[in-house]
LUMZA-385342 format. One line per 5 residues: for each residue x, y, z of C-alpha. Coordinates in Angstrom, 1 decimal. Layout:
N
X Y Z ~ ...
// end
This chain:
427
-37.0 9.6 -5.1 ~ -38.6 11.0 -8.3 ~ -36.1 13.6 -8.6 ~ -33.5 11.3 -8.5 ~ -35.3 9.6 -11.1
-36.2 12.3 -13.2 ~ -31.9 12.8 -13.2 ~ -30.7 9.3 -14.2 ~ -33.6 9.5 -16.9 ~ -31.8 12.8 -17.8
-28.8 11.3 -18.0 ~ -29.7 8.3 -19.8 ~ -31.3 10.2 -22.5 ~ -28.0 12.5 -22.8 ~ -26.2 9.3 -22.7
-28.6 7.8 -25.8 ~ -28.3 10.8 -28.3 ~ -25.0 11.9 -27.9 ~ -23.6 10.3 -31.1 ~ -19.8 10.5 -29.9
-20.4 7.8 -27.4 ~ -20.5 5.5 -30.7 ~ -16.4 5.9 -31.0 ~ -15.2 3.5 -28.6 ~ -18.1 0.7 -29.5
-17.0 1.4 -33.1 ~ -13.4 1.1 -32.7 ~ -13.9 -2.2 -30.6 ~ -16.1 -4.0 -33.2 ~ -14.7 -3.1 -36.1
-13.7 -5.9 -38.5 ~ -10.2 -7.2 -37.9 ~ -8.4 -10.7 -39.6 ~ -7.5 -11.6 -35.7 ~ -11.2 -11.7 -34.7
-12.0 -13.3 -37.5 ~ -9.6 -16.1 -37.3 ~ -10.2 -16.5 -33.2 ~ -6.9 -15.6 -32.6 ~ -6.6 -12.3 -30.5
-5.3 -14.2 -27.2 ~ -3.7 -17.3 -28.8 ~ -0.1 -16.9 -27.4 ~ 1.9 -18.5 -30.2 ~ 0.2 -16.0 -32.7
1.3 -13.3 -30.7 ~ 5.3 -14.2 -30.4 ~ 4.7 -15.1 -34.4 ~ 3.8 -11.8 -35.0 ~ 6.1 -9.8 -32.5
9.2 -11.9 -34.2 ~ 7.9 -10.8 -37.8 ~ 7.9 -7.1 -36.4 ~ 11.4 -7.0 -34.5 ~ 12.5 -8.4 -37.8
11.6 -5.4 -40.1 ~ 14.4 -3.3 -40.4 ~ 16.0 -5.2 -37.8 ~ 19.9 -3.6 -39.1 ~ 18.6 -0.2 -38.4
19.0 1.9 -35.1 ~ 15.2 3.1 -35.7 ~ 14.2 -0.6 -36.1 ~ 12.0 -2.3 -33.1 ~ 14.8 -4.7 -32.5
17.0 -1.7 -31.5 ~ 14.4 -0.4 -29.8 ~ 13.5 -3.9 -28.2 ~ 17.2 -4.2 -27.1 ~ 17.0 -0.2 -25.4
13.5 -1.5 -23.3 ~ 15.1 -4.4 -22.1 ~ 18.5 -3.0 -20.5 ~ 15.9 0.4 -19.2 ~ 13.7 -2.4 -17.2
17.2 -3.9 -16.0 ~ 18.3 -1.1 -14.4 ~ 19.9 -1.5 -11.4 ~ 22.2 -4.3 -12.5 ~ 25.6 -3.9 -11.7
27.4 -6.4 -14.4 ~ 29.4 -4.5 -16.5 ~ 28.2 -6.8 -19.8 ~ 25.1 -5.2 -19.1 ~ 26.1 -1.6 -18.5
28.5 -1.4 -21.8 ~ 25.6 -2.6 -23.7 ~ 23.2 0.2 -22.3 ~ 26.0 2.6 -23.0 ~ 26.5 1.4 -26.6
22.6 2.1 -26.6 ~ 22.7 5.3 -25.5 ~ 25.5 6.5 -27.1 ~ 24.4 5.0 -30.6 ~ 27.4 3.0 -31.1
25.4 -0.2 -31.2 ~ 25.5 -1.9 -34.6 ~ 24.0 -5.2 -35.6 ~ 25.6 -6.9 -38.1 ~ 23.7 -10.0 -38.6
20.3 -11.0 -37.0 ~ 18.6 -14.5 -36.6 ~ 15.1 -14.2 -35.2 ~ 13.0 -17.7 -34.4 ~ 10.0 -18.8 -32.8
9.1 -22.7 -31.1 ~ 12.7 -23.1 -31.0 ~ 13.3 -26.9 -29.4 ~ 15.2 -26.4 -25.8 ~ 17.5 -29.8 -27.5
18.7 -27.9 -30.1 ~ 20.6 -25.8 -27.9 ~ 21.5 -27.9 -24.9 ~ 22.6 -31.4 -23.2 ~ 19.0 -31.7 -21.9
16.8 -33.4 -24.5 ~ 13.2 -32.7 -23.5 ~ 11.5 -31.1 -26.5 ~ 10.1 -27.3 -24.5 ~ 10.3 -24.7 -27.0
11.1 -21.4 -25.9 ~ 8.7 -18.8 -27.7 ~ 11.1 -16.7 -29.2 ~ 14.6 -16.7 -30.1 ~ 17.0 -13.7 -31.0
20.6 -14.4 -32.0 ~ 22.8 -11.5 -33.2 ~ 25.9 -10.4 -34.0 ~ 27.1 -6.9 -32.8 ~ 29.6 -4.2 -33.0
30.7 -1.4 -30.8 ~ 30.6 -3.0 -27.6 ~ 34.1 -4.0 -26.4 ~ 33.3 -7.1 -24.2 ~ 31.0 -8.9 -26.4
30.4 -9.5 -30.0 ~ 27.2 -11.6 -29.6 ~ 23.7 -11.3 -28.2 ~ 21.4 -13.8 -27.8 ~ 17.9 -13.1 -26.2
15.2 -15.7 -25.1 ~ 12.3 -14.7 -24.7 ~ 8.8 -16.4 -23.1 ~ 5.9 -15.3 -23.9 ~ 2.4 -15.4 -21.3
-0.9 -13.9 -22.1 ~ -4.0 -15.7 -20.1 ~ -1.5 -18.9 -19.1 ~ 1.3 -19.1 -15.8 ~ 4.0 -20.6 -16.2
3.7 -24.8 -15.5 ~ 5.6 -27.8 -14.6 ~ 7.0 -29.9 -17.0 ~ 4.7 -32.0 -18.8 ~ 6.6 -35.4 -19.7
5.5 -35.6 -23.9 ~ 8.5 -37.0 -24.5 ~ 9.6 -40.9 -23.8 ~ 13.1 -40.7 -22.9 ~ 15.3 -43.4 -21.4
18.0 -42.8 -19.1 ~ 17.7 -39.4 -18.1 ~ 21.2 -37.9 -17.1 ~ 21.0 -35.7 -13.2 ~ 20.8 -32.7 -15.2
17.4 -33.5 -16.6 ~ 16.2 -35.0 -13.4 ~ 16.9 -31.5 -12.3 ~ 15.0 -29.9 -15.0 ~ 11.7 -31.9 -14.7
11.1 -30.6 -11.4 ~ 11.8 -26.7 -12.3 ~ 8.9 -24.2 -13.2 ~ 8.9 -23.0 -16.7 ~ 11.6 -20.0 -16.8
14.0 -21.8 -14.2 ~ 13.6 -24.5 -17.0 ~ 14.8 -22.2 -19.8 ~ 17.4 -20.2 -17.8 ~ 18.8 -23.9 -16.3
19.3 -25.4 -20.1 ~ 20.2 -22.8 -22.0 ~ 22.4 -20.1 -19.8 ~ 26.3 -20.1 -19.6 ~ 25.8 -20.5 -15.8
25.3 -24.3 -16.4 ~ 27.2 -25.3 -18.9 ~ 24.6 -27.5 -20.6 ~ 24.9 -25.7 -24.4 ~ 25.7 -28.3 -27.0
25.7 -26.0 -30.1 ~ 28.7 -23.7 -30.9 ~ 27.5 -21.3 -28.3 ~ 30.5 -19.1 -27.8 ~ 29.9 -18.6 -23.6
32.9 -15.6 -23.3 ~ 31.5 -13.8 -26.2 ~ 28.1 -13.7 -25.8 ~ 25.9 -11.5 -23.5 ~ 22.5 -13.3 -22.8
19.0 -11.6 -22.2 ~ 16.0 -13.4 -20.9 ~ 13.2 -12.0 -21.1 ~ 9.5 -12.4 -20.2 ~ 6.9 -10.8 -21.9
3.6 -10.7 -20.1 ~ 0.1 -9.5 -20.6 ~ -0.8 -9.6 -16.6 ~ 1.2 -8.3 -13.7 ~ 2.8 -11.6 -13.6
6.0 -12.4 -12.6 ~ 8.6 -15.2 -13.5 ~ 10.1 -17.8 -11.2 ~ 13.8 -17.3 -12.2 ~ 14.9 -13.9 -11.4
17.2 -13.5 -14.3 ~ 14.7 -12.9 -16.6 ~ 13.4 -9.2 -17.5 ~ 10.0 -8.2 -17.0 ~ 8.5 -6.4 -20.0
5.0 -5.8 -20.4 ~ 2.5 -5.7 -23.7 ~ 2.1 -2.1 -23.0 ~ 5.7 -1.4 -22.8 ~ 5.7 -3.1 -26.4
3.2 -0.9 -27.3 ~ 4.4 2.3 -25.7 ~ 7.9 1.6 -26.8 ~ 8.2 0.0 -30.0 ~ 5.4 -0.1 -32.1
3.6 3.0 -31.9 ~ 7.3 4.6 -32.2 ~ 7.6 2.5 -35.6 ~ 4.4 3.1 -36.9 ~ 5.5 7.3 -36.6
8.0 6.6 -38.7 ~ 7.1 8.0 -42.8 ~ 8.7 5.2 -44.4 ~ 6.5 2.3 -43.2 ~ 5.2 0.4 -46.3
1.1 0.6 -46.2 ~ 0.7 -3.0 -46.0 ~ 2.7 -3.0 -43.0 ~ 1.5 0.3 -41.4 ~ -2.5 -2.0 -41.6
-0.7 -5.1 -40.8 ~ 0.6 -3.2 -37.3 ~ -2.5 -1.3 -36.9 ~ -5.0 -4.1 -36.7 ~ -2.7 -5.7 -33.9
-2.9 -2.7 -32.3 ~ -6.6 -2.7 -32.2 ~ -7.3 -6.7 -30.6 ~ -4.4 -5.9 -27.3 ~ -7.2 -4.0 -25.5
-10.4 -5.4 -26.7 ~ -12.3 -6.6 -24.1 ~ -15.2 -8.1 -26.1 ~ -15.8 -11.9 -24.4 ~ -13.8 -10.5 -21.0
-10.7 -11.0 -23.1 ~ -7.3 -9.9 -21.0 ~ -7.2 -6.6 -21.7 ~ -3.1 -6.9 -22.6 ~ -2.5 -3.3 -23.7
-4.2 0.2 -24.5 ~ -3.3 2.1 -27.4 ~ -3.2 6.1 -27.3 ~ -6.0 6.2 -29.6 ~ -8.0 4.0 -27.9
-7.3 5.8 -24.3 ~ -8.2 9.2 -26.1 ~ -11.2 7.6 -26.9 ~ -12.1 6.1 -23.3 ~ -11.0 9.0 -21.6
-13.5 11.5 -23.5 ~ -15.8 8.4 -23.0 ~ -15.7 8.7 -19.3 ~ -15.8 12.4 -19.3 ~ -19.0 12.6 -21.3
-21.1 10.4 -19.1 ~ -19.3 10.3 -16.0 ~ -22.1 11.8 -14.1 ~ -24.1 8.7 -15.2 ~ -21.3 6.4 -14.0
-22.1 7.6 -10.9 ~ -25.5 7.5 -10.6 ~ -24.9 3.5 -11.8 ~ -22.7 2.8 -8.8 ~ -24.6 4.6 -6.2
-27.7 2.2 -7.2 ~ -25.3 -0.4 -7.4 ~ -24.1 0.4 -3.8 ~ -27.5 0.7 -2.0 ~ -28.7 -2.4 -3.7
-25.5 -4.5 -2.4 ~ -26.3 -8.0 -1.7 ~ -23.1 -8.4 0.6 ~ -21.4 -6.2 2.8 ~ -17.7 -7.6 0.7
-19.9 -6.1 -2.5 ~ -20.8 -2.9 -0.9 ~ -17.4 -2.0 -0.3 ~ -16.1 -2.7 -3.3 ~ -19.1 -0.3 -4.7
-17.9 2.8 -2.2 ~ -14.1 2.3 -3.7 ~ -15.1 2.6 -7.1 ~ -17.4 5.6 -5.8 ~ -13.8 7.2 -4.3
-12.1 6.6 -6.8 ~ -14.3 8.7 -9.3 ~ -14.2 11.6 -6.5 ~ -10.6 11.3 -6.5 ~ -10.3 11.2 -10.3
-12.4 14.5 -10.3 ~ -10.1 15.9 -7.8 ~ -7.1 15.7 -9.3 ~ -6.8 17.6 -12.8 ~ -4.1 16.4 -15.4
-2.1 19.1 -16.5 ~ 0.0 19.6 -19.7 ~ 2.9 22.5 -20.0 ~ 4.4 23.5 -23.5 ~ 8.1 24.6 -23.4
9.1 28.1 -25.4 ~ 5.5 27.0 -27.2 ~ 6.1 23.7 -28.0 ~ 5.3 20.4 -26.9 ~ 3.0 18.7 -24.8
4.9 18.1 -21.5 ~ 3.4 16.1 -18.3 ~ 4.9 18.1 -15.2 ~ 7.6 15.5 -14.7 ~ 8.4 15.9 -17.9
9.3 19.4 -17.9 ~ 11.6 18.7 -15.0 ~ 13.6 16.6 -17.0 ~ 14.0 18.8 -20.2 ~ 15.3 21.4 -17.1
17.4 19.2 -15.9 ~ 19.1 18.4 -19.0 ~ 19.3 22.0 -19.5 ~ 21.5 22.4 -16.9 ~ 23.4 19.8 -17.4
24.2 21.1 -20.6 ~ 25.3 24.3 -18.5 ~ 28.0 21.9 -17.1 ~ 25.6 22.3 -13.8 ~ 26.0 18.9 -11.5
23.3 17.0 -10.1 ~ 23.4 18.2 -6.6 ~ 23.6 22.0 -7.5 ~ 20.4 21.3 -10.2 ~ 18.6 19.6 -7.2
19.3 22.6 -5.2 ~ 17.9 24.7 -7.9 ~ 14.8 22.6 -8.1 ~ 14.4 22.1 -4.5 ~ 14.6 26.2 -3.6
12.3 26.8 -6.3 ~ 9.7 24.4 -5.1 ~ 10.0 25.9 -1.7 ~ 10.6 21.5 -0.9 ~ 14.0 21.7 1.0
13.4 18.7 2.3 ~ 13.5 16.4 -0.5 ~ 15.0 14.9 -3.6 ~ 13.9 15.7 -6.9 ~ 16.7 14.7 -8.9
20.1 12.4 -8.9 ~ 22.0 10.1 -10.8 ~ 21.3 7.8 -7.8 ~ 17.9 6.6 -8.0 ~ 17.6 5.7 -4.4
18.3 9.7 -3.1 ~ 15.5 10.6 -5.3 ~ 11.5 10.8 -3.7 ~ 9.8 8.3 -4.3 ~ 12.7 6.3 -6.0
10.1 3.5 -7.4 ~ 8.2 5.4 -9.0 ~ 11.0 7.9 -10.5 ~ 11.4 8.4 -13.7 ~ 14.5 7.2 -15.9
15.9 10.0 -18.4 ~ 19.8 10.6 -20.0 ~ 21.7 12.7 -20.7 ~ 24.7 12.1 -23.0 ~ 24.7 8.3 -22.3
24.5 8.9 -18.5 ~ 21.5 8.0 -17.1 ~ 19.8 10.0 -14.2 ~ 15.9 10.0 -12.3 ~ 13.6 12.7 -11.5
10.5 12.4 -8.9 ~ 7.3 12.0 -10.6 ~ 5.1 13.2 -8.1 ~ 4.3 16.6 -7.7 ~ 0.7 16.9 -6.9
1.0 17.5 -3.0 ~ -1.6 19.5 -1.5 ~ -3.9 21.2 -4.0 ~ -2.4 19.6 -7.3 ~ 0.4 21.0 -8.5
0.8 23.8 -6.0 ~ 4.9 22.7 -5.6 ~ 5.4 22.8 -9.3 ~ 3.3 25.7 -9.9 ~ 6.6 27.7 -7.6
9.1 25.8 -9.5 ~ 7.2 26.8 -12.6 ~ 7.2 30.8 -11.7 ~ 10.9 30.9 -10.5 ~ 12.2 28.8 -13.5
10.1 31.7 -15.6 ~ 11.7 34.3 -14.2 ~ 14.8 33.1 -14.0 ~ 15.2 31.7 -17.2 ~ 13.7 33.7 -19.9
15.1 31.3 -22.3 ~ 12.9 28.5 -21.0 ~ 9.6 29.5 -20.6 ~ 7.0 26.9 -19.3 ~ 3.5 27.8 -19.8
-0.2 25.5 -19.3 ~ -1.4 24.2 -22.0
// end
C-alpha cells in the first residue's frame, strides 16, 4: 500500500509543478463577451451569430455560405433526386454562383404559408443561383437545437376556425411542423414561392447526437460547422481583425465545459491542448480510476470504472500515425489512400483496377478499399467521401488490423517502390 502511495504522491507532485498543465485551464477561463453576457448555450444567440457569419462574403465561392451549401449536399449523400445531385455537381465543379442572398433568423412560419400559427423557424436562407440547369433558386431552413428536443406545439396563439391543415400541424413534432408548412410537397406556401424553380434544403443543426422527426431534413452537427466552415474561413488572409476576434471568441465557448455546459464542439487548438493534457498526466488518470474502481459503491459504477480503465489501455495501444507525401503534408493513413487514389485516376486508371492495386499491395484480397460505390467499400459507414473531378468516390478508413497499421505499412513499401514519384514516409 505505501508504495502505491508513495506513486500517486509522485504523480501528484509531477502533476502540480508541471506549468504546461495550466494551458487548457487557461484557454477555458479566459475572458470572453459570451460568458460574460450568459449566453454561451442560448440557442437563438447561436443561429444569430451563425446567420451573421454565412452572411460575410456570402457572393464568394470561399465564403461559409458556399461552404455551408458543399456540407450540406456531402451529409446528403446517398440521395438519388437529381435536384440534388446537379447541385452537388455545380459544387464540385465550381460552377455554382450566387447571385443574390437573403439570410433571416425568427422567421414567422405565417409569413410563408396557409397555416397561421406564429413558430419561427431559426434560420432562413433564400438565394438566387446560377449554373445549375434545373433550378435557379435555393431556399434552406434551417432548426437549430443545443440543450432543447424538439416539442409539441405550444398553442400561444388564439386562433378561431382552424382550417384541417392546421389541425394537422398542431399535432406534429417540431420539424414535421416546418417541413408540413413550408415544403412544396404540401402546397401550403402563400408567398410567391416559385415551387418548380426552387430546390429546398432542411436542415438541422445540432449540438447532441440528436436526430429529427421528419426525415427530410439534414443532419449537421456543431463540429461539422466548426470543422468545415469556420476554421476554413478563419485560414483565410483577408479576414478583417475585428472579425478574425469576433469568430475566435465563438470558437472558444462551443467546447467549454465550465457549469457541465454541452460540450457542442472542439476546436483544433483546444484538442491539441487536451491531447498533450492527457499525455502528460495520463499515468495519474489511471491511478484516479483504479481508486475509483476499488472504492465502487455499486456493481453498475464499478463497471463503468473498468471501461474507462480499457479504454485508456486501448488508447495506449493503438498509436496515431501521420505520413508526409514527397515531404509534405501531414496525412492520416486514409488520407494518403486517397491522394493515391486520385493519382491514378489522374493516370486514366478505373476504380476496380486502383482497388486491385491497393488490395495486392496490402496483401488484403479479400476486401474493398476503394469504389465509387460506397456500399462495395469495407466498412461503408464509416468510409470516407473524396472527389475527383466532380465525381465523387470512398475509401475505407480503417486500416489498423492486427498490430496497427501492419496492412498499410505493405501498401506503404510497395507504393514506395513502385512509385518513386510518390513517396510516403512517417512523420
Amino acid at each position: 500500500m505505501q508504495s502505491n502511495m508513495t506513486e500517486i504522491e509522485d504523480l501528484i507532485t509531477r502533476y502540480n509543478v508541471d506549468s504546461r498543465n495550466n494551458r487548457i485551464r487557461d484557454y477555458y477561463e479566459a475572458d470572453n463577451l459570451w460568458r460574460t453576457l450568459r449566453i454561451e448555450r442560448d440557442e437563438n444567440r447561436h443561429s444569430s451569430f451563425l446567420a451573421w457569419l454565412l452572411g460575410k462574403d456570402a457572393y464568394s465561392d470561399n465564403g461559409p455560405l458556399y461552404k455551408f451549401l458543399n456540407l450540406i449536399v456531402r451529409r446528403k449523400e446517398g440521395d438519388t433526386e437529381t435536384d440534388y445531385k446537379e447541385l452537388k455537381k455545380a459544387i464540385l465543379l465550381g460552377n455554382l454562383k450566387l447571385k443574390s442572398v437573403q439570410i433571416k433568423t425568427e422567421k414567422v412560419i405565417s409569413s410563408l404559408s396557409k397555416i397561421r400559427f406564429n413558430d419561427r423557424l431559426d434560420i432562413y436562407i433564400d438565394c438566387e443561383i446560377s449554373g445549375v440547369v434545373s433550378f435557379s433558386k435555393l431556399e434552406i431552413v434551417l432548426e437549430n437545437k443545443i440543450d432543447s428536443s424538439e416539442g409539441v406545439y405550444k398553442a400561444t396563439d388564439i386562433i378561431q376556425n382552424l382550417t384541417p391543415e392546421e389541425e394537422v400541424y398542431k399535432r406534429k413534432m417540431q420539424t414535421e411542423r416546418y417541413y408540413y408548412a413550408c415544403s412544396k410537397e404540401y402546397n401550403l406556401r402563400n408567398d410567391s414561392f416559385e415551387k418548380y424553380n426552387t430546390l429546398q434544403l432542411f436542415v438541422f443543426l445540432s449540438a447532441k447526437e440528436q436526430k429529427p422527426k421528419d426525415e427530410h431534413f439534414v443532419t449537421i452537427s456543431y463540429q461539422d460547422i466548426v470543422d468545415f466552415i469556420i476554421e476554413p474561413y478563419l485560414n483565410r488572409d483577408d479576414i478583417d481583425a475585428h472579425t478574425s476576434m469576433s469568430v475566435k471568441e465563438y470558437l472558444r465557448i462551443l467546447g467549454n465545459p465550465i457549469n457541465n455546459m454541452t460540450i457542442m464542439a472542439t476546436t483544433t487548438e483546444e484538442k491539441e491542448l487536451l491531447i498533450d493534457f492527457y499525455n502528460r498526466n495520463e499515468d495519474l488518470f489511471r491511478r484516479a480510476l483504479e481508486v475509483k474502481f476499488n472504492n465502487a459503491e455499486s456493481d453498475e459504477e464499478k463497471k463503468n470504472y473498468e471501461e474507462m480503465l480499457k479504454s485508456i489501455q486501448n488508447q495506449k495501444s493503438h498509436v496515431r500515425r501521420f505520413f508526409k507525401i514527397n515531404g509534405n503534408g501531414n496525412y492520416k493513413m486514409y488520407e494518403v489512400v486517397v491522394e493515391f487514389v486520385r493519382k491514378l485516376l489522374n493516370e486514366k486508371k478505373g476504380y476496380k483496377e486502383i482497388d486491385n492495386i491497393i488490395r495486392e499491395y496490402s496483401k488484403e484480397p479479400s476486401v474493398c478499399h476503394v469504389s465509387d460505390i460506397k456500399r462495395d467499400v469495407k466498412n461503408a459507414d464509416k468510409s470516407f467521401e473524396a472527389n475527383y473531378n466532380g465525381d465523387t468516390f470512398y475509401v475505407t478508413k480503417e486500416w489498423g488490423m492486427g498490430s496497427p497499421g501492419k496492412n498499410f505499412d505493405g501498401l506503404m513499401k510497395k507504393i514506395n517502390q513502385s512509385y518513386p514519384e510518390f513517396i510516403i514516409q512517417e512523420v
